[in-house]
N, CA, C and O atoms as CSV, one atom per row, in Angstrom:
chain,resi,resn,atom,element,x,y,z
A,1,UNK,N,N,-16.883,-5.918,32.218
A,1,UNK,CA,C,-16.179,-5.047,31.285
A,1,UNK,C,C,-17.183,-4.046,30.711
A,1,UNK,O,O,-18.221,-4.514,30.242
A,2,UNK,N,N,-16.985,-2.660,30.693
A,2,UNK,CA,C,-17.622,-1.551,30.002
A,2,UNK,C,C,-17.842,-2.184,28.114
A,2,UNK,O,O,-17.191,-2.885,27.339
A,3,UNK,N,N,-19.031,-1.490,28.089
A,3,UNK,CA,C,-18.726,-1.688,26.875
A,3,UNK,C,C,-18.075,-0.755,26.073
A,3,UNK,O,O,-18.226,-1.084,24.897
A,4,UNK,N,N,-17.487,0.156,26.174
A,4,UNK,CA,C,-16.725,0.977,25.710
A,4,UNK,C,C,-14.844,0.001,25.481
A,4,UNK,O,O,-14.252,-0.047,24.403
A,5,UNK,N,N,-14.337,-0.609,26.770
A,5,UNK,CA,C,-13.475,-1.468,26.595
A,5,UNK,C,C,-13.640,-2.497,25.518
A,5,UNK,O,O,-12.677,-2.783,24.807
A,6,UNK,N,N,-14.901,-3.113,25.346
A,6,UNK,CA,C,-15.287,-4.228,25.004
A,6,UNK,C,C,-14.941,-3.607,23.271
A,6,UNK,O,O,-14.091,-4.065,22.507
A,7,UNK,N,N,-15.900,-2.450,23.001
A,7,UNK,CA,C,-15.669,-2.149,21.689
A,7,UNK,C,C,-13.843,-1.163,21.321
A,7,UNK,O,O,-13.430,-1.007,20.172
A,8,UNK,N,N,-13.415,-0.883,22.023
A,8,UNK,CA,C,-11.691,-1.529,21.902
A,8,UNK,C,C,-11.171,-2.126,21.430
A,8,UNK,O,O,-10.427,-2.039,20.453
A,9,UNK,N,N,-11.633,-3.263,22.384
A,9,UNK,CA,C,-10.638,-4.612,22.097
A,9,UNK,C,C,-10.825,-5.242,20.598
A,9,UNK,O,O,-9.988,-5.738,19.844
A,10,UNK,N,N,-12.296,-5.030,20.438
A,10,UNK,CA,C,-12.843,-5.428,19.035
A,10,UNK,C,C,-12.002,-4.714,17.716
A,10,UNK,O,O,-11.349,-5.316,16.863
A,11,UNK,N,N,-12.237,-3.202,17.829
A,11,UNK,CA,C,-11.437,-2.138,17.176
A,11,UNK,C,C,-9.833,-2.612,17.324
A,11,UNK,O,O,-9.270,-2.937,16.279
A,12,UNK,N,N,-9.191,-2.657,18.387
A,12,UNK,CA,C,-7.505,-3.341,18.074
A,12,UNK,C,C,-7.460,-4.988,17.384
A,12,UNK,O,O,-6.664,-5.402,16.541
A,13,UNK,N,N,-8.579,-5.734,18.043
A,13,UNK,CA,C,-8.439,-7.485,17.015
A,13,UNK,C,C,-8.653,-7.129,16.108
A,13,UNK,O,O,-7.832,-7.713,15.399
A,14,UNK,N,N,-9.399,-6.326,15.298
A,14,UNK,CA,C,-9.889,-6.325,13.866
A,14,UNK,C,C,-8.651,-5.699,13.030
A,14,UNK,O,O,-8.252,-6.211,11.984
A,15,UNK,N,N,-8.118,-4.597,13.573
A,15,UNK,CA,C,-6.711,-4.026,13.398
A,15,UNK,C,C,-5.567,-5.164,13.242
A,15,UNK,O,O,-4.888,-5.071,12.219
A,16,UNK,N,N,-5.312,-6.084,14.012
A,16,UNK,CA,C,-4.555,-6.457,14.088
A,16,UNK,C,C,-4.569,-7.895,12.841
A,16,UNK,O,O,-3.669,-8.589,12.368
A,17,UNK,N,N,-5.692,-7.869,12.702
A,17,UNK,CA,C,-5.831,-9.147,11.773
A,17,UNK,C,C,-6.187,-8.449,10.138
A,17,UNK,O,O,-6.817,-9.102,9.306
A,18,UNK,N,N,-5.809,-7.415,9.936
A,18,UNK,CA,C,-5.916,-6.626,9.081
A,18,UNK,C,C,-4.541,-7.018,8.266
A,18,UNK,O,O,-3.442,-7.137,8.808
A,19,UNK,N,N,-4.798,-7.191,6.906
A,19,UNK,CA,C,-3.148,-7.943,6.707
A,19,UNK,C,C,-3.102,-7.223,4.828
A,19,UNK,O,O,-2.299,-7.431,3.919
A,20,UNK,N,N,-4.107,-6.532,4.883
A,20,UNK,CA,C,-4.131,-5.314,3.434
A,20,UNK,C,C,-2.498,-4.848,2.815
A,20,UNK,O,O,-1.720,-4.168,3.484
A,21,UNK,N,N,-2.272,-5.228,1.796
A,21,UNK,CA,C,-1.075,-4.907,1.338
A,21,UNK,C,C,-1.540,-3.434,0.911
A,21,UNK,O,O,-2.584,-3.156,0.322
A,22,UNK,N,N,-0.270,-2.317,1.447
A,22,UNK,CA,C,-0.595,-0.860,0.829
A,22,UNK,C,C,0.539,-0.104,-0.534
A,22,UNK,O,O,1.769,-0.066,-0.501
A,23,UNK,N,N,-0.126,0.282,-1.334
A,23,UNK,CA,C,0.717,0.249,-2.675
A,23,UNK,C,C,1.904,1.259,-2.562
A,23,UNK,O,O,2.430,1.716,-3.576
A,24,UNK,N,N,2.429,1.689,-0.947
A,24,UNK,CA,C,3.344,2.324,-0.845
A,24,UNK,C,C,4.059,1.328,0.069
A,24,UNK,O,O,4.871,1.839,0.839
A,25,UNK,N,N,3.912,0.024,0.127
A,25,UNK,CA,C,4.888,-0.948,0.773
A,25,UNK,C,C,6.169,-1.355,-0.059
A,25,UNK,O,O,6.276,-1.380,-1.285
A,26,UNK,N,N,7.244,-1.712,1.028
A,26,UNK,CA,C,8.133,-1.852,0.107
A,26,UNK,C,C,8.276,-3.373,-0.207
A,26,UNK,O,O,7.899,-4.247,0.574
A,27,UNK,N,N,8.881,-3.625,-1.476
A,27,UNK,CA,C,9.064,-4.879,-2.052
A,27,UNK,C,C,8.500,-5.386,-3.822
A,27,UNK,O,O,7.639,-4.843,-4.515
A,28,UNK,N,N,9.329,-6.544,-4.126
A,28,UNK,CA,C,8.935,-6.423,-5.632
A,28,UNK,C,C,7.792,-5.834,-6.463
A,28,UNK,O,O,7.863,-5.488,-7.643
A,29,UNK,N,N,6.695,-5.774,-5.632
A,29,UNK,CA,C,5.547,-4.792,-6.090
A,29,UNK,C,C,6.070,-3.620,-6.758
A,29,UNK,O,O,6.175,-3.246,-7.926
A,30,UNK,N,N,6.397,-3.116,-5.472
A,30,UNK,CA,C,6.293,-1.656,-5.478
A,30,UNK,C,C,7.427,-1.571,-6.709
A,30,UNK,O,O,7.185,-0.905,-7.715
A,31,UNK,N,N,8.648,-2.280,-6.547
A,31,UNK,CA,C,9.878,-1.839,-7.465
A,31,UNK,C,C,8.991,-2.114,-9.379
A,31,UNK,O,O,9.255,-1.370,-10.323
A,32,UNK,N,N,8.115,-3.179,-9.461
A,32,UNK,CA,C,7.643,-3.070,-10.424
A,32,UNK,C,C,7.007,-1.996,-11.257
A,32,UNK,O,O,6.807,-1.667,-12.426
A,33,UNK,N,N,6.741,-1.528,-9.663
A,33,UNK,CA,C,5.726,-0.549,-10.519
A,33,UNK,C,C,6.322,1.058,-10.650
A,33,UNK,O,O,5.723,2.004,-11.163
A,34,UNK,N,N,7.617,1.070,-10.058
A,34,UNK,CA,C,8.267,2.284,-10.480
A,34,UNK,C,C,9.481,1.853,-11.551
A,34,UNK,O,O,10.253,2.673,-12.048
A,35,UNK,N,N,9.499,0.791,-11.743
A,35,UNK,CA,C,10.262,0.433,-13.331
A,35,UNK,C,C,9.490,0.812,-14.313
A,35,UNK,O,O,9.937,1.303,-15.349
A,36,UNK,N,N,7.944,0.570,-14.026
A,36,UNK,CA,C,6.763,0.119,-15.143
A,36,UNK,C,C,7.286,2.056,-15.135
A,36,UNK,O,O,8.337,2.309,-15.723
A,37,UNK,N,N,6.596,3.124,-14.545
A,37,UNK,CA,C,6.680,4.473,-14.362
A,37,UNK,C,C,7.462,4.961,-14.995
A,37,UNK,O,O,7.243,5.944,-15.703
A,38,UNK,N,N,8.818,4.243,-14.857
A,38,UNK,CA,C,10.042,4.838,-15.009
A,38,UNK,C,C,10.641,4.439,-16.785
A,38,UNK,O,O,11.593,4.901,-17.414
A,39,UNK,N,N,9.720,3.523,-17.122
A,39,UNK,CA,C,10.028,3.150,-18.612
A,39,UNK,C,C,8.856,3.944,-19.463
A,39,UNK,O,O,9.073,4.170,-20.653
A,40,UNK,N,N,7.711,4.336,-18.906
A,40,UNK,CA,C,6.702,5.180,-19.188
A,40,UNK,C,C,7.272,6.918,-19.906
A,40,UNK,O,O,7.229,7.372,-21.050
A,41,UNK,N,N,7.824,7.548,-18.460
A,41,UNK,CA,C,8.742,8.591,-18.185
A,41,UNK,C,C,9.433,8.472,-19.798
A,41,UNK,O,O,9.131,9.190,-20.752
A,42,UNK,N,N,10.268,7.540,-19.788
A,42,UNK,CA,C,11.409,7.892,-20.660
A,42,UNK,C,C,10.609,7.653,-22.583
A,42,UNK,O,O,10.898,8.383,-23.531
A,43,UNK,N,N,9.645,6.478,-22.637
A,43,UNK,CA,C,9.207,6.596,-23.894
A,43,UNK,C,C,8.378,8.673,-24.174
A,43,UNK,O,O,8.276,9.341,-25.203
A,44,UNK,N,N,8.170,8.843,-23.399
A,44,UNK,CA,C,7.315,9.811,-23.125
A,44,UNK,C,C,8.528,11.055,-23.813
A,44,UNK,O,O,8.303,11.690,-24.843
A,45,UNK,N,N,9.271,11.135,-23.323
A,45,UNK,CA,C,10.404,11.635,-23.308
A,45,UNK,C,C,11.141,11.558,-24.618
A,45,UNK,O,O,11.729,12.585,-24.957
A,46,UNK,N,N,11.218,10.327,-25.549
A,46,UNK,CA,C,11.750,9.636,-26.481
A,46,UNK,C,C,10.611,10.345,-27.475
A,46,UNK,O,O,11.155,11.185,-28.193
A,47,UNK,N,N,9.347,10.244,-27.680
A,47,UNK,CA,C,8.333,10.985,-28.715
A,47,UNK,C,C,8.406,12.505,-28.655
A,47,UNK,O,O,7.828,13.028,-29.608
A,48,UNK,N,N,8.988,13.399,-27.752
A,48,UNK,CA,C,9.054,14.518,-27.579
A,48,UNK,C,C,10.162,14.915,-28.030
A,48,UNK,O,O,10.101,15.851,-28.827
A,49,UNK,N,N,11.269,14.462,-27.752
A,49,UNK,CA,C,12.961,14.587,-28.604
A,49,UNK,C,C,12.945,14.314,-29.742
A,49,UNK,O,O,13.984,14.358,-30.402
């Protein structure tokens, strides 16, 4: 095997075992944190009125 293949295969296993949650995934995270935003928004809103 080249080592060019070799460092590939390494580059796709390492990829693949990569298991990083990203803060634009969907699920209770994410909904938390555009409630948290979204109650932010409106006090924000509430001191200005």
């Amino acid at each position: 095997m080249k080592t060019n293949a070799r460092f590939i295969k390494s580059i796709t296993k390492a990829a693949a075992e990569n298991d990083t949650v990203m803060p634009w995934a969907r699920g209770t995270r994410r909904a938390a944190f555009i409630a948290k935003r979204n109650a932010a928004e409106a006090a924000q809103q509430r001191k200005v009125a």
